[in-house]
N, C-alpha and C positions, 0 to 999 in steps of 0.2 A: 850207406845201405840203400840198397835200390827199394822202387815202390814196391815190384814182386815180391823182391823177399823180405817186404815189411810183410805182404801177405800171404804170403806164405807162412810167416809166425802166429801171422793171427786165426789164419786157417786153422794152421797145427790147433793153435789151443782153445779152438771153438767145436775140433772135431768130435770131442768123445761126447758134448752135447747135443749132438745132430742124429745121433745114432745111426748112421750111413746113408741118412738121407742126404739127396742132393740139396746144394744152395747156390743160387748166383750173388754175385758179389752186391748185387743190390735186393737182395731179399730181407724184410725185416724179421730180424732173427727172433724180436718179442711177438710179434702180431702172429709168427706164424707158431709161437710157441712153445718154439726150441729152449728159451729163457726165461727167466724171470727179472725183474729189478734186484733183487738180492743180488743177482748175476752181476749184474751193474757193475757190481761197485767190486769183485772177483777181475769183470776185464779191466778197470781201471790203475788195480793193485797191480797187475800183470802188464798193463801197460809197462807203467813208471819202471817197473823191474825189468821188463824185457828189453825194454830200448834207452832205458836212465832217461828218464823225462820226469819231470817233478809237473804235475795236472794240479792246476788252481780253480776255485769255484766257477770262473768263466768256462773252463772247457767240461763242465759237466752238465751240457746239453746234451738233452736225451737223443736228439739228431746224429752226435756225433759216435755212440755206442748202440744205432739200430742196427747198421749194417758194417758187412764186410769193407766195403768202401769210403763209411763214414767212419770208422775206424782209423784207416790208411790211411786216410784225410787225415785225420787230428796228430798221427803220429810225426805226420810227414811235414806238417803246418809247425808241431812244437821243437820238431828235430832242428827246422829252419834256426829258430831262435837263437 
């Protein structure tokens, strides 16, 4: 799977929480409000299920689920594996 169309799935299932507001890939999605922490752990289930990645307490830096890009990152860093 390519990086796009990692983000593009992550896009998909970030969108109906943005409610049609724009986001660039490096906007933090908490600060700016879009989410919560409860959120958190919603992209992380969605993670592991959308791309079969099994997340272990190291990758549950908050860095890695602020943005769209630190997202792709973590997917594409645990795809490696």
């Amino acid at each position: 799977m390519t990086h796009e169309e990692t983000r593009d799935r992550v896009r998909a299932f970030l969108a109906p929480q943005l409610a049609g507001q724009p986001l660039a890939d490096s906007d933090d999605i908490f600060a700016l409000g879009y989410v919560n922490s409860l959120f958190a752990m919603q992209l992380a289930l969605f993670l592991e299920q959308e791309f079969s990645l099994s997340l272990g307490p190291e990758d549950m830096n908050f860095d890695n689920f602020r943005t769209v890009d630190g997202l792709v990152r973590l997917v594409t860093s645990k795809a490696a594996v």
